[in-house]
N, C-alpha and C positions, 0 to 999 in steps of 0.2 A: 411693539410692546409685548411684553412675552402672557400668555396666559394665564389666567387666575389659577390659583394655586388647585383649586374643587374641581377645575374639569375635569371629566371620568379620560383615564385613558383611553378609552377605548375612541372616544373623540378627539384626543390628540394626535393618534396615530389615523384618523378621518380627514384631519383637518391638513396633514403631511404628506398628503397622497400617499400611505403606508397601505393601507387598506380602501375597499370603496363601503358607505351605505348599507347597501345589502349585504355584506360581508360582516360588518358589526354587526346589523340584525339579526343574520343567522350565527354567529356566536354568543351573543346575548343570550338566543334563543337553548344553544347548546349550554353555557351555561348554569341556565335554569333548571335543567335536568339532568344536573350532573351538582350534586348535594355537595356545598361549602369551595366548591373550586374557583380560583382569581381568574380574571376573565383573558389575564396576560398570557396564563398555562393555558388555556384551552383556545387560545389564537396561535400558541406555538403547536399546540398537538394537531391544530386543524392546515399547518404549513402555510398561513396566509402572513405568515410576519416573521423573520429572524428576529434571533437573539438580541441582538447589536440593535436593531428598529424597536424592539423592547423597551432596550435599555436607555436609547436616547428618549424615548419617549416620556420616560419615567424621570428622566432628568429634567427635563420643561417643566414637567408636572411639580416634581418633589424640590425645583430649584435649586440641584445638585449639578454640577461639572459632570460630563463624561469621558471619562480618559477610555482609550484603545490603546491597549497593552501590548498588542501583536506589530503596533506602530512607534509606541513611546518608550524612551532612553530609558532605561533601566538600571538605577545606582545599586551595585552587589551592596555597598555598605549600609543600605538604606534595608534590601533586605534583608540583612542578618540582624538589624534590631527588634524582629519578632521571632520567638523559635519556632522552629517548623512545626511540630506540633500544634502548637497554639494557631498557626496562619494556617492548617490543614480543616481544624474544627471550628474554626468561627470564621474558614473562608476570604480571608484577607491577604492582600498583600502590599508592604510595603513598597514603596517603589520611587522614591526620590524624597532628599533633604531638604528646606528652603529655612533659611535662620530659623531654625532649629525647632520649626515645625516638619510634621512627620506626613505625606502626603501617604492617605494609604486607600487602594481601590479594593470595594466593598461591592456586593449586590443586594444590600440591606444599610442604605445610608441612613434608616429610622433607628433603628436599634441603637439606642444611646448607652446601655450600657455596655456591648463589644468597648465603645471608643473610649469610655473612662476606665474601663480595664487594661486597655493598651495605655494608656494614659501612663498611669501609675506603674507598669509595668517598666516602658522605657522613657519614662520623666521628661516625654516632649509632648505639644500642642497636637493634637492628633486632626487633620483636614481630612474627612473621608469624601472617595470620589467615585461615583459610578461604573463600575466595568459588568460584563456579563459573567455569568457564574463559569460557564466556557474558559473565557480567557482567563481570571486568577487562577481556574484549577491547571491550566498547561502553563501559566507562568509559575506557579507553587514549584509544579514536578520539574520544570526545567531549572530557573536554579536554584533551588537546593538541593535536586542531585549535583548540580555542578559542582557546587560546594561538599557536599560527600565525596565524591569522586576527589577531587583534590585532596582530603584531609586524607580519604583510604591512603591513596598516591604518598601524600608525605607522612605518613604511620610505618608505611612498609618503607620509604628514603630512611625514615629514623631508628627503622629495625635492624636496617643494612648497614649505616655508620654506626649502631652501638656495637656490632657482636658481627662477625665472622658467620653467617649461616651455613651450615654444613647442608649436604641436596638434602638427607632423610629427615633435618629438621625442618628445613622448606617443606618438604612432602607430608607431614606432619599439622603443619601448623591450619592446614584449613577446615582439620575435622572439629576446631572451636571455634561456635557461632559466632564471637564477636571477635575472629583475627580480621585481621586487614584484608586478610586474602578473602575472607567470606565475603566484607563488606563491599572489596573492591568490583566481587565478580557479579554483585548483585546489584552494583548501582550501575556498572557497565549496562546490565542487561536492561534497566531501567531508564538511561538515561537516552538507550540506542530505540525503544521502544516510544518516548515521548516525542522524540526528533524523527519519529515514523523511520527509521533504517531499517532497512530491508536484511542486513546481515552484518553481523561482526567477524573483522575477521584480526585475532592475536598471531602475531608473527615475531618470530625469534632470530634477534642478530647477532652481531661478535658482542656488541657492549648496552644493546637496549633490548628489550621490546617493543614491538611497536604495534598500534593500535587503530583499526581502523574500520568507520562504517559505512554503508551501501549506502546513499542517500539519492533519491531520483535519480537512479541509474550510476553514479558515480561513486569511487572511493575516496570519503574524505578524513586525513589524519587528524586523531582528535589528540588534545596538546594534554598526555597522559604521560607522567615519566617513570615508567616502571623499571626499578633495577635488573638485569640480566638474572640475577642470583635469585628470583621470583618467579621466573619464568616457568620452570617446573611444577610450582605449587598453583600457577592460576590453573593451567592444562590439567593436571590432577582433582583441583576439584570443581575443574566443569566434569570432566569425565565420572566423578561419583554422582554428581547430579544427572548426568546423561544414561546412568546405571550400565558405565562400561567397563573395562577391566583396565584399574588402573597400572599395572604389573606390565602391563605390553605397551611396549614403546617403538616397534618395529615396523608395526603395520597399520594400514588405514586403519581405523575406528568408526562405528556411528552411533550416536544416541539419540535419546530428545530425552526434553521433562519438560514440563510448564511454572508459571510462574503468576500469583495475583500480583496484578501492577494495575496502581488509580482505580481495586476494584472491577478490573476485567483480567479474565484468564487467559493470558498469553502461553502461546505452546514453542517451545524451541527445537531446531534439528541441529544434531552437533557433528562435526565431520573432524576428525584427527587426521594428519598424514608428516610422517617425520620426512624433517628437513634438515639439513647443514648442522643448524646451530641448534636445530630442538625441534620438538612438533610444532605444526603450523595448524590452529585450528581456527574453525569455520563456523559460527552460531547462524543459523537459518532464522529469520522471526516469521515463524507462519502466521497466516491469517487467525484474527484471533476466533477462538472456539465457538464463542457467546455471540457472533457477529454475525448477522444473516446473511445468505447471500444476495449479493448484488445485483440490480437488476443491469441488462446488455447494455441498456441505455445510459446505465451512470456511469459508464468502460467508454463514453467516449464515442459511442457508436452511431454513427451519423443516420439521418430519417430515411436516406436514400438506400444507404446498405441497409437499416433496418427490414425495410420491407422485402430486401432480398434474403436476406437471414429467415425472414418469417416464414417463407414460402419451405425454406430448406425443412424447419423442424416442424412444420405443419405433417411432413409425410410419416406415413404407418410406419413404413422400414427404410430401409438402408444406412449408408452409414456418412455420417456427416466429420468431416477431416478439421481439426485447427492446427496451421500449420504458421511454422516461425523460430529464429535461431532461441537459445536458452534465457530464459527471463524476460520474454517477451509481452509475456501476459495468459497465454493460451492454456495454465490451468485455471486461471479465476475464468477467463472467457466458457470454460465448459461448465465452471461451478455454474455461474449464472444462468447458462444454458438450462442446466439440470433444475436449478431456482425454479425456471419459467417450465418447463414438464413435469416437475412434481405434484401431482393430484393423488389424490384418496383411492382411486380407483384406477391407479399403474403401481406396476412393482419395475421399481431402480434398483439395479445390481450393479457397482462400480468396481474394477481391478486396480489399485493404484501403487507405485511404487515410491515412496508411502504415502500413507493418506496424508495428505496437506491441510484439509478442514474439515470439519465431521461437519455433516445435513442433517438436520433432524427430517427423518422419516423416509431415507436413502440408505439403502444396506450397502456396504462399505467395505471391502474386502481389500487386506494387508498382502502382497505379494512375501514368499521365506522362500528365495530361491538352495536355502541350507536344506532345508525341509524339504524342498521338491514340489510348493507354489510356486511356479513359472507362472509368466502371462498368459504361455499357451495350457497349461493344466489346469488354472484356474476358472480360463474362457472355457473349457469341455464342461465341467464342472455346474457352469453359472449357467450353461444351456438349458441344463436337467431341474433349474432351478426356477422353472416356467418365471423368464424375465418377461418384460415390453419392452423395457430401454437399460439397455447394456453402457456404460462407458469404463472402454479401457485405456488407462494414464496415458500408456505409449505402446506405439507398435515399434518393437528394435528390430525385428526377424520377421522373415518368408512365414516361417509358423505362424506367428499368431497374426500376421496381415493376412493369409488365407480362412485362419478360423473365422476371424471378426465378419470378415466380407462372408463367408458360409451363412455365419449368423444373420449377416441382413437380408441374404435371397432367403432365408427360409421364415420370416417374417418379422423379425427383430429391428428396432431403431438403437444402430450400433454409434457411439461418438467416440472420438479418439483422436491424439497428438499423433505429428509428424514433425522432423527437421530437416524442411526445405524451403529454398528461400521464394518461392512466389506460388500464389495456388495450380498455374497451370505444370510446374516441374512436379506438383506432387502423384500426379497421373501417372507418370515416365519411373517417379521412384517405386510405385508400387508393381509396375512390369517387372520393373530392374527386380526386386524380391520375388520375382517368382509366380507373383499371381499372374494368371492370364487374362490378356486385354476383356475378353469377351466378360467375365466376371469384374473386372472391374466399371466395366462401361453399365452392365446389368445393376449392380450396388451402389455404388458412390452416387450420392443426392445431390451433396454441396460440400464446397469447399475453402476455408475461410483463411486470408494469409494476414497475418497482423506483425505491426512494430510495434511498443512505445515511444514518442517524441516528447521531451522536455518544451512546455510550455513557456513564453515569457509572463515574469513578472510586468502586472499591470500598474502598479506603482511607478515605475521606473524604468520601461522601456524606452530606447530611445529609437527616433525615425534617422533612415539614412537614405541616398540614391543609390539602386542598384545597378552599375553602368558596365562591368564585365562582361563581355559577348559571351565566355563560355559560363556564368551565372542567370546571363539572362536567359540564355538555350534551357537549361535549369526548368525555369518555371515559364516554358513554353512563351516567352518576349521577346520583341526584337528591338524595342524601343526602351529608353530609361525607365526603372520605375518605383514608385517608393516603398521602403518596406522597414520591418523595424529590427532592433538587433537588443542585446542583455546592455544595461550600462556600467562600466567596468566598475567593480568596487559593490555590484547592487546597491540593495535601500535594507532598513530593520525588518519591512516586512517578509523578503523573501532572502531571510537569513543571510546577505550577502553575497550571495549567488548568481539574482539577474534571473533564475527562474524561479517559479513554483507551480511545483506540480509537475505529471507527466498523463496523458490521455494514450489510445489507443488510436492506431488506423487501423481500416479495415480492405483487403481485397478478397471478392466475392464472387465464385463460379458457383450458377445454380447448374447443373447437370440436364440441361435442354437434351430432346432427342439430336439435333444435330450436333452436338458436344459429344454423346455417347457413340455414334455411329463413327465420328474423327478417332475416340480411342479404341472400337473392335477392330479401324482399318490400321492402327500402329502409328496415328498419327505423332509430331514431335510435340513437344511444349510449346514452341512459338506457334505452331496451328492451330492447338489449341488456345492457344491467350488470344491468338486474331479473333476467330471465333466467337469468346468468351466478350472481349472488347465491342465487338458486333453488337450482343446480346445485351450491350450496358452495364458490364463488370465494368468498373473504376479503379485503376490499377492503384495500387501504394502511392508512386510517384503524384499520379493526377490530384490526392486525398492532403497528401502534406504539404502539396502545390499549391494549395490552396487556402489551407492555415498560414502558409507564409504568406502570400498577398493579403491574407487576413490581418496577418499583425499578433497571429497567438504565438509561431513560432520560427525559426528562423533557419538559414540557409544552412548551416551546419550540420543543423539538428536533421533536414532534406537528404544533404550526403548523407550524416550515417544511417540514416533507414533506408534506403532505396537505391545508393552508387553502387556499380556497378562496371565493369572495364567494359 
């Protein structure tokens, strides 16, 4: 029998093993000293309840349905009977037909006047159903950019069969706010942002465009049909946005600019480079500006590395390595680094090429190798600038891997990238440039080697028997054993993929005296990873090894982080 209608939430969600006892007590309690606040807000500010546990709660309670939007069919037609505008300010969205009532999810199913305003508006039965305020605002931005993006897409089809466009009226048309061309490049950016894509990248063929973005690690074409004879005018007014020289068509290019989207400021990197049929450009989405940084721990970082990591950035000086092939993770790995060192009482100086996310209360320095900012003039530079904790982006050169390492014998905690594929070869690379064993074995702290793996979707995985001798060699087996894999086709929730999401692995050398005395002798990488192994480093291989027996990710996903001939 479901609940009387009067019971306090805060007992519904007691009674659901959502929360315990003492936990409503001391939110009560917090409530009470926190003037006019719902006790539903201050159980989400205090992290003892998600959203979704809210909101089912509140359905028991208010005797409303709970629809999950991130799970359920989605009729386009069903959404386009509210305009966006109206489903942005009063928070709603349509989302399925049933004889010719209008099922529409709400996070306010009291407010009865929303429902006779849609009412009258599109002259159906209006059903309102419970969703978290979360999910309408990512179902809002998702499709109805879809649908912008489309109309953009057939405004510019219908600009191209009425008229002959000549390049310099292409070139033209996107300095007016409401051309197609404006519209198109801004829902792009909008729509690659809400689908969290890591990068857009526009590429120019014999007879298309073609369009596509970075999604947990992969490139997926999005089904955009832009005319050839467009091609020119998108490129041109990203590059006024990117405040580049739109006149050069010759040579690489780079910009950024930013953008409010859903009320957060996103910052773009834009990269030109001409090709065949036209530039090929590159829109980066950096982390956004307004967005703290991350703690290690939400990167994926397991307890066990953690406490070897701890040890690394506990020390006064030296210099701690994050190393791993391009897109790895290893600049968010040193934001968060930087995250957990920022106190009141250190001065952060960072070198970056370019800055990827501003920290509030971290001094932040732009590499202009035009100007004559190199990594190594900058690092001289930053020394005089009584630091404690130095991070420079990247060491490319002998130069400035010798300054950094200077910087950490003479009392500095230096952090900085490398691209090498396991932590103990990063040893061998920094000989190879030029530093001498003995200075490196004195500096280097720690050193952290990281992939991302694509997680599976929980919805929809499926279990199989791993019975390949050379799979099972894989994840150290000799006998069959079960594990799970994506289900072809996915489900709604992980966008038909089969994953969601992507974590971090970690491999971790802490820099023991018998570790340093292996690099003043000239020892190899493999002597040092024995070593290292000895001491309880956890290689990559053993870390993903273990997710897959897990069931989070799968064999594939094992090759491409850690095969190896």
């Amino acid at each position: 029998m479901a609940p009387p209608k009067n019971l306090p939430i805060g007992e519904i969600l007691r009674e659901n093993g959502f929360i315990t006892k003492e936990q409503l007590e001391d939110a009560l309690m917090k409530q009470k000293q926190s003037e006019g606040k719902m006790l539903g807000d201050v159980l989400l500010e205090m992290g003892l309840v998600s959203e979704t546990q809210l909101a089912q709660a509140l359905s028991i309670r208010l005797k409303v349905p709970f629809v999950d939007l991130s799970t359920t069919q989605i009729n386009r037609e069903a959404v386009m009977k509210i305009p966006e505008e109206k489903a942005k300010e009063k928070l709603v969205l349509a989302y399925a037909i049933n004889n010719n009532r209008l099922m529409v999810a709400t996070n306010d199913p009291i407010n009865f006047y929303i429902f006779e305003e849609l009412k009258v508006q599109t002259g159906m039965e209006i059903i309102p159903q419970l969703s978290t305020k979360t999910a309408i605002e990512e179902a809002i931005g998702k499709f109805y950019s879809q649908q912008n993006v489309d109309k953009a897409v057939n405004e510019l089809g219908d600009t191209a069969q009425g008229e002959q466009v000549s390049a310099a009226d292409a070139e033209s048309v996107e300095r007016v706010d409401n051309a197609p061309i404006v519209k198109l490049v801004n829902m792009m950016a909008e729509t690659a942002f809400r689908l969290k894509a890591t990068d857009i990248h526009i590429e120019a063929f014999k007879t298309r465009t073609r369009i596509r973005f970075r999604m947990d690690g992969e490139l997926v074409e999005q089904d955009m049909k832009v005319p050839i004879a467009f091609h020119n005018s998108i490129i041109t007014r990203i590059k006024i946005l990117g405040g580049m020289n739109i006149a050069e068509k010759r040579i690489p290019l780079d910009g950024r600019y930013s953008m409010i989207i859903d009320g957060i400021q996103q910052d773009f990197r834009v990269s030109t480079i001409p090709c065949v049929w036209g530039e090929k450009c590159v829109i980066r989405l950096l982390s956004s500006a307004d967005e703290k940084a991350r703690k290690i721990t939400d990167l994926g970082m397991t307890d066990y590395n953690y406490e070897m990591y701890k040890q690394i950035i506990r020390c006064p000086n030296g210099v701690m390595l994050v190393t791993g092939p391009t897109g790895s993770g290893k600049s968010t790995t040193l934001y968060a680094t930087l995250g957990e060192l920022s106190q009141p009482n250190v001065n952060i100086v960072t070198v970056e090429d370019p800055v990827e996310k501003r920290i509030d209360g971290v001094n932040q320095c732009q590499i202009n190798d035009k100007a004559g900012m190199t990594f190594a003039a900058a690092l001289r530079s930053i020394l005089r600038q009584d630091p404690d904790i130095i991070m420079v982006g990247e060491i490319r050169d002998g130069e400035t891997a010798d300054i950094a390492i200077r910087a950490a014998i003479t009392g500095h905690f230096v952090l900085s990238t490398l691209h090498t594929n396991d932590a103990a070869s990063t040893i061998v690379r920094l000989v190879d440039m030029g530093v001498a064993p003995y200075m490196v074995a004195s500096s280097v702290v720690g050193i952290i080697a990281q992939r991302l793996v694509k997680l599976l979707c929980n919805e929809c995985k499926e279990k199989y028997t791993l019975t390949d001798e050379a799979d099972l060699r894989l994840v150290n087996k000799t006998e069959p054993v079960d594990i799970y894999r994506p289900r072809k086709g996915g489900c709604k929730a992980c966008r038909n993929t089969g994953h969601s999401g992507r974590t971090a692995i970690h491999e971790i050398i802490v820099t023991s005296n018998d570790i340093k005395e292996l690099i003043s002798a000239g020892a190899t990488a493999e002597e040092i990873g024995e070593q290292a192994k000895k001491n309880g480093t956890r290689l990559l291989r053993d870390n993903v090894t273990e997710m897959v027996l897990a069931g989070r990710t799968t064999m594939d996903e094992l090759v491409k982080a850690t095969y190896t001939v």
